[in-house]
Each structure stands twice: as structure tokens, then as C-alpha cells.
Wavefront OBJ file of the C-alpha trace (Angstrom):
o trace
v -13.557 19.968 -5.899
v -11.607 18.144 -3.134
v -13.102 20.410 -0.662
v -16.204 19.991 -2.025
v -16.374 15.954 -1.795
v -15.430 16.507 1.709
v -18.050 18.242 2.548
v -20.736 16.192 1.179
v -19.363 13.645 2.906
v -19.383 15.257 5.828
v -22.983 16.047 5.324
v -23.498 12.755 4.338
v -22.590 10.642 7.692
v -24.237 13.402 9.231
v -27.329 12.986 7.878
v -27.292 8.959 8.260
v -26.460 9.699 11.861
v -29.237 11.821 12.779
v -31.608 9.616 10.763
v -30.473 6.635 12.977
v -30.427 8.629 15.885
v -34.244 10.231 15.055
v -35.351 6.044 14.206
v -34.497 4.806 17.505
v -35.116 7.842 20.103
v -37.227 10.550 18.459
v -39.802 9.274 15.334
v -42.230 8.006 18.106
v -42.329 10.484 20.791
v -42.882 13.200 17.774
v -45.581 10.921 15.607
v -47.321 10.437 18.928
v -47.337 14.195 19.523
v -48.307 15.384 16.409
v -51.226 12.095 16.628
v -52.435 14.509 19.985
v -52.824 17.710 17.966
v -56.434 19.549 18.163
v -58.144 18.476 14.703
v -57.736 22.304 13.663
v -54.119 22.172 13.947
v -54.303 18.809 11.590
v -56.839 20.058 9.162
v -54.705 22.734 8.272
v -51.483 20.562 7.878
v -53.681 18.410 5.438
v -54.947 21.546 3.526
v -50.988 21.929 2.991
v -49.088 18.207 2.680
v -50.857 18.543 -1.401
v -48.194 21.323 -2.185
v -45.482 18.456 -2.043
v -47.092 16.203 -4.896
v -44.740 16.361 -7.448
v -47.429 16.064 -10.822
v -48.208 19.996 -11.167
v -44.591 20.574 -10.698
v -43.200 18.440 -13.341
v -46.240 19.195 -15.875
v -45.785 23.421 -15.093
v -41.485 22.649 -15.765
v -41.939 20.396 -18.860
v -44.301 22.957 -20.210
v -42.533 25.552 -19.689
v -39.556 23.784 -20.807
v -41.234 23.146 -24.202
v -42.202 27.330 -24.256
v -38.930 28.402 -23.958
v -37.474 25.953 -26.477
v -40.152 26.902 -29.184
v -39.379 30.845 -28.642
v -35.595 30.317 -28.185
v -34.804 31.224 -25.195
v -32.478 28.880 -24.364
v -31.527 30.042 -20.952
v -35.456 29.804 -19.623
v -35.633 26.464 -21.492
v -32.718 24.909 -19.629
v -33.693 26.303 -16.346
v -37.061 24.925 -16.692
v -35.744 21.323 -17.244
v -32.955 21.515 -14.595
v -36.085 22.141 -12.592
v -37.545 18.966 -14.146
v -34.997 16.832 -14.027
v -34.561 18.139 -10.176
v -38.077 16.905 -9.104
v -38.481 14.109 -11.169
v -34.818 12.227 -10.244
v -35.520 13.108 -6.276
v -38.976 11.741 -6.864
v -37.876 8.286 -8.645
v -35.053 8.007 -5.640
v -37.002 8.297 -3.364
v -39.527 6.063 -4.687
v -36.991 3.539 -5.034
v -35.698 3.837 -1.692
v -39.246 3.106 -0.338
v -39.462 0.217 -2.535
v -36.271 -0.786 -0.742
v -36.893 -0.051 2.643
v -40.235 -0.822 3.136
v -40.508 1.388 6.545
v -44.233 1.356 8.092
v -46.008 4.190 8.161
v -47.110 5.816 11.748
v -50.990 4.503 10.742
v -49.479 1.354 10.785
v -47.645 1.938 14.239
v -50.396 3.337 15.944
v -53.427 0.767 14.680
v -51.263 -2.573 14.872
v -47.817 -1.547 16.904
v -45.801 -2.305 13.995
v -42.533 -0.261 14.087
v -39.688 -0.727 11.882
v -39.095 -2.138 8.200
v -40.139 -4.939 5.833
v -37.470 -5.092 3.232
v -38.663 -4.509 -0.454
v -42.167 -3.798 -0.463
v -44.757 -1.978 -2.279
v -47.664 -1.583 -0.049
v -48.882 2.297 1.052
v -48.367 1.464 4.400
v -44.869 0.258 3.989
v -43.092 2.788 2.077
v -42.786 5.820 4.706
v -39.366 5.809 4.244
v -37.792 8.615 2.653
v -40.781 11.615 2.243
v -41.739 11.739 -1.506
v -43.363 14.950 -0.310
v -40.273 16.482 1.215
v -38.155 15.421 -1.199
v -40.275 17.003 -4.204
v -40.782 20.583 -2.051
v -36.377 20.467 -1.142
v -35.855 20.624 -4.745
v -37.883 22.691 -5.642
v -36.930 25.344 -3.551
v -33.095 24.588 -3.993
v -33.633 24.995 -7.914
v -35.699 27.928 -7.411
v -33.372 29.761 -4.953
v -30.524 29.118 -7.863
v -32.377 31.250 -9.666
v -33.820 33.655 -7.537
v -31.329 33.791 -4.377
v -33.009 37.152 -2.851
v -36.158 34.316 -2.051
v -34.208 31.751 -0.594
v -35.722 31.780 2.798
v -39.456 31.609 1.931
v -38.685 29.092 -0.706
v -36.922 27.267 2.147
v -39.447 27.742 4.863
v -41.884 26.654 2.008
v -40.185 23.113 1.879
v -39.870 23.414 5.597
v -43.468 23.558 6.170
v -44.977 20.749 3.665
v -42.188 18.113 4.826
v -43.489 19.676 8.357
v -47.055 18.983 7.346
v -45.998 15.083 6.188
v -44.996 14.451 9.963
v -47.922 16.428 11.410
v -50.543 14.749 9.746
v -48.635 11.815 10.740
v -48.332 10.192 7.259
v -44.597 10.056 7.429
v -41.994 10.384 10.689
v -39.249 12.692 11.323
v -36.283 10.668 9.545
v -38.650 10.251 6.596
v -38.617 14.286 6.156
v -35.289 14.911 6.296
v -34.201 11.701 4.271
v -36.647 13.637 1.661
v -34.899 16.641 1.809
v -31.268 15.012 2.021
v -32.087 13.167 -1.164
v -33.449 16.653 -2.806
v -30.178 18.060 -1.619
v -28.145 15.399 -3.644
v -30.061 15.259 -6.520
v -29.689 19.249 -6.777
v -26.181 18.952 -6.426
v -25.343 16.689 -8.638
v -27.378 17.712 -11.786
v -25.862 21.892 -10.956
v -23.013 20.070 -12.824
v -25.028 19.369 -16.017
v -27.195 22.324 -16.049
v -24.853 25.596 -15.579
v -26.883 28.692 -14.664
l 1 2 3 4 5 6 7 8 9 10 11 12 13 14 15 16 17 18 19 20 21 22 23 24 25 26 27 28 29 30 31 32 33 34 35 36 37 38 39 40 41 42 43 44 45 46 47 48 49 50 51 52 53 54 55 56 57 58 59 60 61 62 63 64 65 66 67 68 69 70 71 72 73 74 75 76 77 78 79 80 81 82 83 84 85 86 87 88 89 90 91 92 93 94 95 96 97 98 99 100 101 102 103 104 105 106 107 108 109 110 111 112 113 114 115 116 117 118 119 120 121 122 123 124 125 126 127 128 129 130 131 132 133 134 135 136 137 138 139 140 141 142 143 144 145 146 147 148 149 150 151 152 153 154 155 156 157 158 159 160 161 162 163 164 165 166 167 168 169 170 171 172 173 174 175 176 177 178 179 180 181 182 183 184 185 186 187 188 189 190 191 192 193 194 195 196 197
């Protein structure tokens, strides 16, 4: 368990430091690159940024949840909610870290040169920070690859590519993606405890 704290904190500060590091010398350069992109590159980023909406995912779990529960199968029935509880905690973190941080979006940075945050606010345009998106498509693919390890990778390339397709279409930055996925990551993590395999 020790070992196990140390790690995550580990992870942790690593995280916040490449976040930090990404804000001040590498969330421009990349949102202006992916902003230069042929439109056929973009289009097909868009066709893919839906798979990270969270609704289907929680409505397919709960459902499945309530299946599993009404046949007995108690195993499926708890898997299906760890796999609720999964997306819909990472999903109302993250919301309320954009609430908190208030980050501007890249529109905002490339139509009025606004960079940076505005503390505690609601507005689309000011809650880039972390990636709703990412964070829904990380745990889902962490739960998943609980249960099914032999399809870890393409459940991982899977999140890889619709966080990708969140900085590509530049609706979100770099930092935002991977402060998505951390946040999956935790959440995962932490509810493994209450929902043995």
C-alpha cells in the first residue's frame, strides 16, 4: 500500500509538472499546428472527438447494470456500474475543475488573443481546462482493460486518439488532454478499491 501511495505520488507531481511545463512552452505551438491542418485531416478528427461524450456510455453501463441485476448475475452487474461510476465521477471532476479553472479555449486564443484563465467560470469558452472528452474515453478504456486485459492496447490507443482528436480540432490544448486522462486515471484507481473484480 505504502509503495503504492508512492507511486501515485510520484505520478502525481509528474503529471502537474508536465501540465505546467505543456501551459507555458508547448499548448500554443501545438494548437497553432493542429489550427494549420488541411480541412481533411480536421474533418476526420471531428467525425471522431463524439466518441468521448460520456451520455451513451453511462446510459449503455446503467442499463446494463440494471440487466445483470434483474437476471442475477451479480458479477456483470457490478462490473457494469464500476464502469458507471468510472465515467460518471471523472466526468463530474472534471466538470468541476473547469468550473474552477476557467481556462480559455484555443477559439478564444486565436479570435481575441486571450491565453490563460478566468477563475470560476461557466462560459463554453472558458472551461478548456481539464478534457471532459479525454477524461470520459481514459476511463473507459482503463475499466474495460480490467476486464478484458488481452485488449488493452486498442482500448488505450482508442482513448489516445479521441483526447488526440480534442486537441486537433483545436477545442481543447495539450494539458487539457492529459489532465483528462490523469483525472480518469485517479478516478479508476480509487473506485478498483470499492468494486473488486
Amino acid at each position: 500500500m505504502e509503495i503504492a501511495k508512492k507511486k501515485i505520488t510520484v505520478l502525481f507531481a509528474t503529471v502537474i509538472f508536465f501540465i505546467m511545463v505543456s501551459y507555458f512552452f508547448i499548448d500554443i505551438p501545438v494548437a497553432i499546428f493542429c489550427k494549420s491542418l488541411p480541412p481533411g485531416v480536421r474533418d476526420l478528427f471531428e467525425t471522431i472527438t463524439p466518441l468521448g461524450v460520456s451520455t451513451w456510455y453511462l446510459a449503455g453501463s446503467f442499463s446494463l447494470f440494471l440487466l445483470f441485476r434483474y437476471y442475477r448475475r451479480r458479477i456483470y452487474a457490478h462490473r457494469a456500474l464500476f464502469l458507471f461510476a468510472a465515467v460518471a465521477v471523472s466526468g463530474i471532476a472534471a466538470a468541476f475543475l473547469k468550473w474552477v479553472m476557467g481556462r480559455f479555449r484555443p477559439k478564444v486564443f486565436f479570435e481575441g488573443d486571450l491565453y490563460g484563465f478566468n477563475f470560476f467560470n461557466t462560459a463554453h469558452e472558458e472551461t478548456s481546462f481539464p478534457s471532459g472528452h479525454s477524461a470520459t474515453a481514459f476511463s473507459l478504456a482503463l475499466v474495460l482493460s480490467l476486464f478484458f486485459p488481452r485488449y488493452r492496447l486498442p482500448l488505450f490507443c482508442f482513448a489516445v486518439i479521441v483526447s488526440a482528436s480534442r486537441v486537433i480540432i483545436t477545442s481543447h490544448y495539450l494539458s487539457d488532454a492529459v489532465g483528462g486522462a490523469f483525472i480518469a486515471l485517479m478516478t479508476v484507481f480509487l473506485l478498483r478499491k470499492r468494486f473488486p473484480l
